[in-house]
Phi, psi and omega in degrees: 000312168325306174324295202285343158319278183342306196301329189262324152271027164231031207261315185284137189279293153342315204264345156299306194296345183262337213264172177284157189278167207258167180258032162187158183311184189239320141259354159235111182327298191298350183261177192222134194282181181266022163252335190264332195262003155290317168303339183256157210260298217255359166078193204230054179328103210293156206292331174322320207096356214252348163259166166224128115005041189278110190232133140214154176323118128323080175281356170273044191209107199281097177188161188286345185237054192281069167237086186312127196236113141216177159295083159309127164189139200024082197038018180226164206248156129255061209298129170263152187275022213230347187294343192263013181240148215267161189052052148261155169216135168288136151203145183264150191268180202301348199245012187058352194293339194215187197207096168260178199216117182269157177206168147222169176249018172204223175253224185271021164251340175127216325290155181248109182233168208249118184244127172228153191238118173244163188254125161238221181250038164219072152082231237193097194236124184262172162204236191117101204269353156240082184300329181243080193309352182269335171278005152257316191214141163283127195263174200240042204232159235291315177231170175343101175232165140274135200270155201246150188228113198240174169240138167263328203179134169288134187315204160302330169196226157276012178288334178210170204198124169277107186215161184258167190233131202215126174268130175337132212243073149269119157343334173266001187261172155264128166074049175307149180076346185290173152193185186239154191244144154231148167256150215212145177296142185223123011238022158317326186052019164331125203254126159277007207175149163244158132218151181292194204276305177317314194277345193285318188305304191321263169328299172293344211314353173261018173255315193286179172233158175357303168294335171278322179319298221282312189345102179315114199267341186286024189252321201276332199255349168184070169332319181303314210307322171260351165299112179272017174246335179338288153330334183268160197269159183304340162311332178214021159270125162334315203280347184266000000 
């Protein structure tokens, strides 16, 4: 039911957007959306101090998510691409050098992918580092779907990165909303850790945000209880 609540307050994209911005990410407690970093008189500081973060509205941006984004670093500007896209939220790593950035390209179900922005002194290097969420985990649903891809949280530094791969929280999928967290090499995405749905709470837990937090564990502790097929007779369960 929680979904489907969420689901009915992002289905506008606009009307998220007038609303006040929420104060921690939506798969990372730690990250910060561009409407909060808009908000701020000071930007988004790197944990150094020495880059910033900037976003403000754009009225020349015919779009529900009209935000102009750069960098400040060492007395240069850098305009970044992320402002028109939507449900972003940031976080910088421990080491100030890079930034990733969640989004979706569609509406609060998703999909959802992880974009890092790393820094030198010759600009501002995009990357994505799992372009493809299905090649860690096949979300299991009626047709063809992609697993939505969150960042929870930076490794020791920018050398790595936590984010979950998480199946669409449809109705048609099995074990819809769960997911499995991996750490992963950045921006290669080598995967370095695997974790389930448990150890990853376990272990993050000051880190996930609300959509992991919410994640259902009786789907992970009794499977059938999310198969929405479980039940059916073999004529017309899919999966036989």
């Amino acid at each position: 039911m929680w979904k489907l609540i969420i689901a009915i307050l992002f289905s506008s994209s606009a009307m998220f957007a007038a609303t006040a911005p929420d104060t921690e990410g939506f798969y990372s407690r730690l990250a910060v959306s561009v409407p909060s970093i808009a908000q701020s008189l000071h930007g988004l500081r790197s944990p150094n101090g020495e880059s910033i973060l900037h976003a403000v509205e754009d009225d020349r941006v015919d779009c529900c998510w009209p935000y102009k984004v750069w960098v400040s670093r060492k007395g240069k500007d850098y305009p970044l691409d992320f402002g028109t896209l939507a449900a972003a939220e940031v976080l910088w790593s421990p080491d100030s050098l890079a930034f990733f950035v969640t989004y979706t390209d569609g509406g609060a179900v998703g999909t959802y992918h992880v974009l890092v922005y790393r820094m030198d002194d010759k600009g501002v290097h995009k990357s994505e580092p799992v372009p493809n969420g299905r090649k860690l985990s096949k979300p299991d649903c009626m047709t063809r779907e992609y697993p939505n891809v969150g960042g929870i949280q930076w490794g020791a530094d920018s050398a790595s990165l936590v984010l979950a791969v998480e199946v669409p929280p449809h109705s048609s999928c099995v074990d819809m909303g769960t997911f499995h967290a991996f750490e992963i090499s950045v921006p290669g995405g080598k995967v370095l850790r695997e974790y389930g749905q448990l150890e990853a709470k376990s272990l993050f837990a000051k880190t996930l945000g609300v959509e992991l937090r919410n994640a259902d564990d009786e789907c992970i502790t009794k499977p059938k209880s999310c198969d929405p097929w479980a039940d059916l007779p073999p004529a017309k369960n899919k999966k036989q």
